[in-house]
Every structure is written in structure tokens, then in C-alpha cells.
N, C-alpha and C positions, 0 to 999 in steps of 0.2 A: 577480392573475395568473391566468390563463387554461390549466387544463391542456394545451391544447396546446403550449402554452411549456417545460413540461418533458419532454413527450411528445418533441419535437424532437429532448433530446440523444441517447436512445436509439436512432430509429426510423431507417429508412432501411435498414437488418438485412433484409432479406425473409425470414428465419428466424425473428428475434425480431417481425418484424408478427403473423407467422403464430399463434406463439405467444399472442401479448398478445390475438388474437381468439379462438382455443380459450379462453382462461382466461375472458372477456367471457362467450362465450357458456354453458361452461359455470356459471357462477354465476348467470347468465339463468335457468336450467332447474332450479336447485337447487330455488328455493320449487316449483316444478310438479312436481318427480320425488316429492314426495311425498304426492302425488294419483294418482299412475299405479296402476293396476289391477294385482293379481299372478293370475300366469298361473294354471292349475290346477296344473305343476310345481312353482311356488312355495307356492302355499298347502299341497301335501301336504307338501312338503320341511319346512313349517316345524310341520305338526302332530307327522312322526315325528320330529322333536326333542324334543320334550314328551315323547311317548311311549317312547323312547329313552332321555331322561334318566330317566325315573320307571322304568325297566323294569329300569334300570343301578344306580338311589339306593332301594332297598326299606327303607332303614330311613328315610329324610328323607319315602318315601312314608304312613310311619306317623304321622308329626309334621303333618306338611304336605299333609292329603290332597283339604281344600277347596280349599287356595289350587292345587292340581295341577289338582284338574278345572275349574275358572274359569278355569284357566290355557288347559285343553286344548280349552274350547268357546270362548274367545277365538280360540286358534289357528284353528281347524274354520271361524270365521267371518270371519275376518282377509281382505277385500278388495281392499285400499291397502298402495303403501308406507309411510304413514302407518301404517295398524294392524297392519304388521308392522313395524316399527321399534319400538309401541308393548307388543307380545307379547314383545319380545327384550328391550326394557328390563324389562320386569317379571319375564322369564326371568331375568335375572343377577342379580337382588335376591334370588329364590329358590335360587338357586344359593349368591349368599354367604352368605345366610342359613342355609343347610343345614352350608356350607363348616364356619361360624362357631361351630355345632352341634357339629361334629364327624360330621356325617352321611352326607358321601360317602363317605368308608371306613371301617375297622373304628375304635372308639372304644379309644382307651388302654387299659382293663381288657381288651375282648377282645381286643387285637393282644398287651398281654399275657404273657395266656392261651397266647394260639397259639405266642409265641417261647416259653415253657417250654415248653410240649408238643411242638413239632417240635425245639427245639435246646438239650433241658438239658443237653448234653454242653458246652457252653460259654456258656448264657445265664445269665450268676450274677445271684442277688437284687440284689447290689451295684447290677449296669447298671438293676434296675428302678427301687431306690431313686431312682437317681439323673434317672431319668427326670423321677420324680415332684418331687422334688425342683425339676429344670428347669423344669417346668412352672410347679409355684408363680412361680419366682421371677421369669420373663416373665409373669405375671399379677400382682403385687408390680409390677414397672417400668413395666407399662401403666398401670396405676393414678396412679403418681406422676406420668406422662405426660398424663395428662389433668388429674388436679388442677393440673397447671403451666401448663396449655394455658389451662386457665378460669380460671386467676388474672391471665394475658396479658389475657383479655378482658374479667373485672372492671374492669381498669385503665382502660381506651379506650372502655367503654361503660355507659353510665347506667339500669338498665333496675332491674324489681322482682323480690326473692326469685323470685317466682314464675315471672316469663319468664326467669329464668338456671335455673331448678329442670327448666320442661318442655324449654329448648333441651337441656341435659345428657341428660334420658333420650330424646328423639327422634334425639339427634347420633349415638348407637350405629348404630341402625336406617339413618339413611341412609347414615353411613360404610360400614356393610356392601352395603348396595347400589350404591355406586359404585367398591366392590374400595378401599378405605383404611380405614387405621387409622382409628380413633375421634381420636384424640391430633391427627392429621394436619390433619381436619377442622375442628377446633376452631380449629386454630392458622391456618389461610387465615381463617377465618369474623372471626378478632381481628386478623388482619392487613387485612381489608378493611374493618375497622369504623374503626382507624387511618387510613386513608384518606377519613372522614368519611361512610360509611354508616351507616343504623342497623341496628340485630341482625337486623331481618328483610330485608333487603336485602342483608347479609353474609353469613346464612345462604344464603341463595338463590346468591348470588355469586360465592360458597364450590364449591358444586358444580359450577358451571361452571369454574371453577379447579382441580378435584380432574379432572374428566372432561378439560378440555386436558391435566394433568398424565399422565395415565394412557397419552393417543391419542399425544401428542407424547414423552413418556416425558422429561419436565423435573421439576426439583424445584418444592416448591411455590410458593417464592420466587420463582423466575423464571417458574412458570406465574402467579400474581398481577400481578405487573408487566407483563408482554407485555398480559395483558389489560386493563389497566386504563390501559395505554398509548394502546389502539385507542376504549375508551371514552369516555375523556376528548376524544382533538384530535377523532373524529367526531362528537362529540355523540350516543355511541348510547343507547339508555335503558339499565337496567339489568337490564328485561325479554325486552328482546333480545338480552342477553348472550349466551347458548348460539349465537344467529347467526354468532357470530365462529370459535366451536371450528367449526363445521360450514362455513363456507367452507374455514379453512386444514385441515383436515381431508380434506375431498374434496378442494381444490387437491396436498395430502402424497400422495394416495391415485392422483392420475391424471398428473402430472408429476415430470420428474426434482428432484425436491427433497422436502423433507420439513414437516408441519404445526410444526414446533419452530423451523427453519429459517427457517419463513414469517412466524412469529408474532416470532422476533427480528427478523428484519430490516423488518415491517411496523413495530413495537414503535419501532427507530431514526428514521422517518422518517416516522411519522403527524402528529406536530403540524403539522411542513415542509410538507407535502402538503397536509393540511386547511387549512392557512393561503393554499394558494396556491389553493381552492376544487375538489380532487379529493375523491369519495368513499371510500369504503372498498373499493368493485368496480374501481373504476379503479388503486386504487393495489398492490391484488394483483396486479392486471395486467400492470401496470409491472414488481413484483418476483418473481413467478411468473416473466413472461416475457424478462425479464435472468439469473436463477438458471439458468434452462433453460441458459442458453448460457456465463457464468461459472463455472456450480457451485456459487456463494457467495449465498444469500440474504444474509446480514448484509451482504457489500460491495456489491449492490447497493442495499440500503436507505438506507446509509450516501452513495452516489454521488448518489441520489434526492435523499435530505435536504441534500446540499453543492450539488447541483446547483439546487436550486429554494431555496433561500436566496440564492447567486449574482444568478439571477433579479431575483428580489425586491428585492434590494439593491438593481443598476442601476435596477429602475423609481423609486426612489427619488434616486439621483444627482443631484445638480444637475449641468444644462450648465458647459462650463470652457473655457477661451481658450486654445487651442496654436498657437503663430506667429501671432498677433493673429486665430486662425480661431475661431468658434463652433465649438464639438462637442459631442456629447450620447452619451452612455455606451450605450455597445452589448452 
């Protein structure tokens, strides 16, 4: 079947043409916007960030004062939206990192400190106790959280002491740079290896799965499945994975709808589409620019995938004899 075939039942909207060209074109421009040049606005906008943040975080500057200045002569030299895309990423890694410290603000002991000394008229030991207390015991339930998480993926994947041993202490480090639990991460990485990848292809996977979760603001269950929905009927590799967060994303970011939105209702109607020989630019376009005018990505995805089954079906029909006439399924 020929995407025009289903292009058909939509089109004819001079609103929604309109639309399905914006979205073409801009996903045309995605790979190239990130080669474009930043202005000198830009490039200082993004040093006094660095310098902003380390001027604001003096005690994470005392921990962290290599990774700041690499950070800072990155920024200084950052020409692309590529190498500022590339400066921010590594920005938030140091930020949760810091976070994760306890470094952006005052640390337990001295916060404290400070509620006895500004408010013993009513800060009793009790509340401190019990702080401390708190503390432990969400460090106790993370713990069991990840031990549950790794025994999920003992089960579904075959690997040795040794690669279960380094994915455990690297899985911290990058869950903190993509703003998630440790526990989180584990548990997309064994949910993708259930789906018959291996650990390092889960791993990887994985964070594209935590990063949709975060943009689209899904759980990780349904970030998993929407992505793995679009992988599978398009045949993307797995290395191209992050390609899919970053179309529905800028598509969330520049039309009436949203990257969660996008990603269900693409999620409905990828195999349908792929079978009928659209791509993956074509068939956001379709559901971009029906949502634009419905409201409802999922019921347009849903309309797509009935619609182009339909299709499909008739080209299959045998001819059939009505009042001794020949006729052939329309």
C-alpha cells in the first residue's frame, strides 16, 4: 500500500495540509539544527550558566573543581548547537551529581545546626532524631530497591559475575545524570533485556527510556513500550534510539500536543503504517497534524491504524458477483 492511500483519508483539511508540512519540514531541519552556529549571545548566555551555577554551589565547587573548569573552557569554546546541547548534557550530570552529594544546599548536620541555633524555642532533639532516623530508612528502602531491581535482571539475562558486578556500580552514576533513581534505571534496563536485548544494548536503551520518561513525564512502563513500539514496526536500529525521544520531543515542544501524546498515539499505529510502507517522518505527520485539529493524538493514531488496515484489507479482497455484475472491493 502506498502512503498516499492513507494520506487520502485525512487530507483535503487545508488546515491540516498545512500542518502535516510544518511537521515534514520541520523534522527535515532537526539533523541540521544541530550543526548551526551559536551566536555570541548564546555562547556567553551558556558560559554564565557555569559560572552562575559554581558562584551559587561553593561547596560542590570544593568537590568538583576539575570537572567545573572543563566544564567552563568547554562552555568558553562551544560553537554548535551540537556542542551546546553537548555542555548542558554534561551540566546536569554535574548538577545531580552535586544534588546527590548533598551539595547544592546546606548538608543535614549544618541545616541542623542552624534550626537549633535560630529556633530552640521550638526545635526539639526529638524532630532531629527523627530526621536522622528518616534518612536511614529511605536509604534501607533504596537499597532493597535495587537489590529487587538486579534480581528482575538476573532472571531475563545471561551475563558473568563480573558484567552484573560493573553494570551495578556504573548504573548509580548514570541514573544520576539523567535525574532517576538508581532502582528506576535498573528496572527499564531488565525490562528491555525481557524484550530480547542484550545488557549492553538494555543499558543503552534504558536511558533513552528514562530521558523519554522524564521529557514526556510517563512512567517507565509506558516510556519502554511506546519506544519499543516505533522500533520494532520501523526497523530503527537501537543506536538510533535517542532519534525517536528527539523528534517527539521537538514535535511536544512546537505544536498543539505533547511528546507522551505523540509517542502513544505513534506507539498505536506504527506496525499499521510501517506495513502499509510509511516512515517514521511521514507517520508523525499524519499524527502531529490530525492532533493539531482533534486534540487527541491517541485517537488519531488509532483512526490511522483502522484506517490503513481497511486499506490493506480491500487490496486483498477477491472480486464478487452482485446482480450477475463483476465488482471489485473499493
Amino acid at each position: 500500500m502506498k502512503p498516499e492511500d492513507v494520506s487520502k483519508y485525512i487530507t483535503g483539511d487545508e488546515e491540516l495540509s498545512a500542518t502535516i508540512a510544518r511537521v515534514k519540514n520541520g523534522l527535515g531541519i532537526l539533523e541540521t539544527e544541530m550543526g548551526k552556529p551559536l551566536t555570541i549571545g548564546e555562547q556567553s548566555a551558556l558560559s554564565s550558566k557555569i559560572s552562575n551555577w559554581a558562584n551559587e554551589n561553593s561547596k560542590a565547587v570544593k568537590k568538583y573543581a576539575s570537572e567545573i573548569a572543563k566544564l567552563q573552557d568547554a562552555a568558553n569554546g562551544a560553537t554548535t548547537t551540537m556542542d551546546k546541547k553537548n555542555v548542558l548534557s554534561q551540566f546536569q550530570e554535574l548538577n545531580s551529581k552535586a544534588s546527590a552529594d548533598g551539595l547544592l544546599g546546606k548538608s543535614f548536620l549544618a541545616d541542623t545546626k542552624g534550626k537549633l541555633a535560630k529556633f530552640t524555642s521550638w526545635f526539639s532533639v526529638s524532630q532531629i532524631v527523627m530526621e536522622g532516623v528518616q534518612q536511614l530508612k529511605n536509604m534501607a528502602n533504596a537499597v532493597v530497591e535495587v537489590d529487587t531491581a538486579m534480581t528482575s535482571l538476573y532472571k531475563v539475562t545471561n551475563e558473568t559475575s563480573t558484567a552484573y558486578s560493573d553494570f551495578q556500580k556504573g548504573s548509580s552514576d548514570v541514573a544520576k545524570s539523567l535525574g532517576r533513581d538508581t532502582a528506576s534505571y535498573i528496572d527499564q534496563t531488565a525490562t528491555w533485556a525481557k524484550l530480547g536485548y542484550s545488557l549492553s544494548q538494555s543499558s543503552e536503551l534504558a536511558k533513552v527510556s528514562s530521558i523519554y520518561a522524564n521529557v514526556g513525564e510517563v512512567d517507565d512502563q509506558t516510556a519502554v513500550s511506546d519506544i519499543v513500539a516505533v522500533l520494532k514496526a520501523f526497523d530503527i536500529d537501537t543506536s538510533q534510539a535517542e532519534t525517536v525521544v528527539d523528534k517527539l520531543n521537538k514535535l511536544g515542544n512546537e505544536f498543539a500536543t505533547s511528546s507522551a501524546d505523540l509517542g502513544s498515539g505513534l506507539s498505536r499505529s506504527a506496525s499499521a503504517l510501517a506495513l502499509g510502507g510509511m516512515d517514521i517522518n511521514k507517520s508523525l505527520a499524519l499524527i502531529t497534524g490530525g492532533a493539531e485539529i482533534t486534540q487527541s493524538a491517541d485517537e488519531m493514531g488509532n483512526a490511522l491504524k483502522i484506517g490503513q488496515m481497511r486499506v490493506m484489507g480491500k487490496q486483498f479482497m477477491p472480486p464478487y458477483y452482485e446482480n450477475n455484475n463483476l465488482c471489485l472491493a473499493v
